[in-house]
N, C-alpha and C positions, 0 to 999 in steps of 0.2 A: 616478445612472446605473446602478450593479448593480438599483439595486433595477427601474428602467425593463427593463432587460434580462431578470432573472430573471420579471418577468411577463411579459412578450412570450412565454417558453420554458414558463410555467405557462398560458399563451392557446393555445399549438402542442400541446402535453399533452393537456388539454382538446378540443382538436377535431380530434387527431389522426384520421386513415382509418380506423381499426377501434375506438378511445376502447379502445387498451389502450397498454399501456409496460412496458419491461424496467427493474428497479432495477439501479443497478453502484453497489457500495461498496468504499473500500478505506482501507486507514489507511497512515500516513507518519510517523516524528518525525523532527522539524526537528533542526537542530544545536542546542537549549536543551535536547532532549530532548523535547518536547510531542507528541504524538498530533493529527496532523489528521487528522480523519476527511472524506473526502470523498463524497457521494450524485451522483452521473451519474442521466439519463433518458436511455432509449433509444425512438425511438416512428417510427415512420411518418406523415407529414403529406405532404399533396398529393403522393403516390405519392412519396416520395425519404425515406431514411432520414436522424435526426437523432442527435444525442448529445450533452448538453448538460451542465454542472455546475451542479445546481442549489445545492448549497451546499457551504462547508469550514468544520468545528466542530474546535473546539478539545476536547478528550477531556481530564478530568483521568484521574488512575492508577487513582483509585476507580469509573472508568467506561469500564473497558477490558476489563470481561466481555461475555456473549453477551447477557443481559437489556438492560443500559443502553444498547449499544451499538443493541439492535431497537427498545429507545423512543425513542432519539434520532432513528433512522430515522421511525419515526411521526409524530413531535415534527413533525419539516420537512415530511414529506407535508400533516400537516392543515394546518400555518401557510400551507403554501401553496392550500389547500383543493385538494389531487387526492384522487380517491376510489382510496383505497387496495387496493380490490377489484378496477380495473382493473390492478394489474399482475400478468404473465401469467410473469415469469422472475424470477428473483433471477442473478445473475453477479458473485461475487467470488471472492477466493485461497482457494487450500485450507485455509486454518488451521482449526484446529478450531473454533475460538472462530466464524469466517462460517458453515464446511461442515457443524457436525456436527449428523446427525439426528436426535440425542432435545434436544439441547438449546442448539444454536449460532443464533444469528441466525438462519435458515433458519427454521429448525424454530419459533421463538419467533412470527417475524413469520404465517409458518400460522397459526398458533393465534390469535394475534392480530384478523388478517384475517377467521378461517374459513374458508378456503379451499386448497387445495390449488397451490402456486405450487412448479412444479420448480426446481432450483436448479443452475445451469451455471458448475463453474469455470473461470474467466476462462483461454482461449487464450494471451492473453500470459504471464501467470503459469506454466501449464502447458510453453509455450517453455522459459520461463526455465530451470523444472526438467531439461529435455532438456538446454539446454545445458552447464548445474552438473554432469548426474551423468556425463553424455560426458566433459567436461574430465576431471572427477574420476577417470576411469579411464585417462586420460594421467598415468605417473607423474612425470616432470618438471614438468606442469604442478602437479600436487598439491601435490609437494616445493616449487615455487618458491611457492605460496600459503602452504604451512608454513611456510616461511623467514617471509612476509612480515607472517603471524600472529604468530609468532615475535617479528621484531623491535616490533611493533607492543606488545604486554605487554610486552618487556622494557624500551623507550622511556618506556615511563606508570609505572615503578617511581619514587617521589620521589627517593630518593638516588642512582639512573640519571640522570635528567631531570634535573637541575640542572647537569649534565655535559653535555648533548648541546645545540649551537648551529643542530642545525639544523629545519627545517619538524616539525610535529606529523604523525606518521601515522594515517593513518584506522585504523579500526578495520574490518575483514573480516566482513560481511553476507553469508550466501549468498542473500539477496533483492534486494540490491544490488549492481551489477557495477560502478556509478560507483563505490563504495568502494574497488574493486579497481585500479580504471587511478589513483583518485588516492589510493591507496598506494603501486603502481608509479612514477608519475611522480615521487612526493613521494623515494622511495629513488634512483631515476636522478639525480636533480637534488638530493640530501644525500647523495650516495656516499661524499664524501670524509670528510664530518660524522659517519657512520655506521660507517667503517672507525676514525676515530682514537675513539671513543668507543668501540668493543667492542675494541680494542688496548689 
């Protein structure tokens, strides 16, 4: 069935309105720790914009620089035979590793291609950052992330940890805000667990 669908989405590709397309990449690890890398198409077909996932790869550690990360990109374009010339944007997160211009993804997949493809960081990403550095300038709200850092290393100390009965805390991502509400929730809901353990 993937496989019926992702051609359907490499047949819309192909004969999209103008036979161009935006690439969106971005990566995620899972709770094992693993790097999914995922590749989005962005394209115009019969006048209405699409956006599609054309694949999720597994990234080992040794392939989580700028180079492996623009061949793996290549890798799925050709497997899925699109001609890598048509795309006209590249769109992911600020990291250096996607943005930077002598040598990040960006810059590699140019050179690559030959061609000149602008590179636009990702809207939501860019939010994200608004909202991070706004809170961050609320000092309570700072403090109470401190706290929640805080308890969070001192919970994963082994000779702590074997004292405390209750839920595991997340660990604090400022790319992540799930991290943050299931930090909060996990400390509302271990209050009691978390007061007799630091007593």
């Amino acid at each position: 069935m993937a496989s019926i669908v992702r051609n359907k989405i490499v047949h819309m590709v192909k004969s999209s309105d103008c036979n161009m397309f935006t690439l969106k990449c971005d990566g995620t690890r899972d709770k094992n720790n693993i790097e999914n890398f995922s590749v989005v198409v962005r394209f115009a077909f019969q006048g209405k914009l699409h956006e599609h996932l054309l694949e999720i790869t597994e990234l080992e550690h040794d392939e989580l620089d700028a180079e492996s990360m623009a061949n793996k990109i290549m890798e799925i374009i050709k497997t899925f035979d699109i001609e890598p010339s048509s795309m006209i944007i590249q769109c992911c997160d600020g990291a250096s590793v996607m943005s930077g211009k002598r040598g990040g993804v960006q810059k590699r997949l140019q050179d690559t291609i030959g061609v000149e493809i602008p590179f636009v960081h990702c809207f939501n990403h860019q939010l994200h950052l608004v909202v991070t550095n706004a809170l961050n300038r609320l000092t309570f709200v700072r403090r109470m992330f401190e706290v929640c850092d805080g308890l969070y290393n001192f919970t994963r100390r082994p000779h702590i940890a074997q004292h405390y009965d209750g839920e595991k805390l997340k660990r604090l991502l400022q790319q992540r805000w799930t991290g943050h509400l299931a930090t909060i929730s996990t400390i509302i809901k271990c209050y009691r667990e978390l007061l007799e353990l630091l007593n």
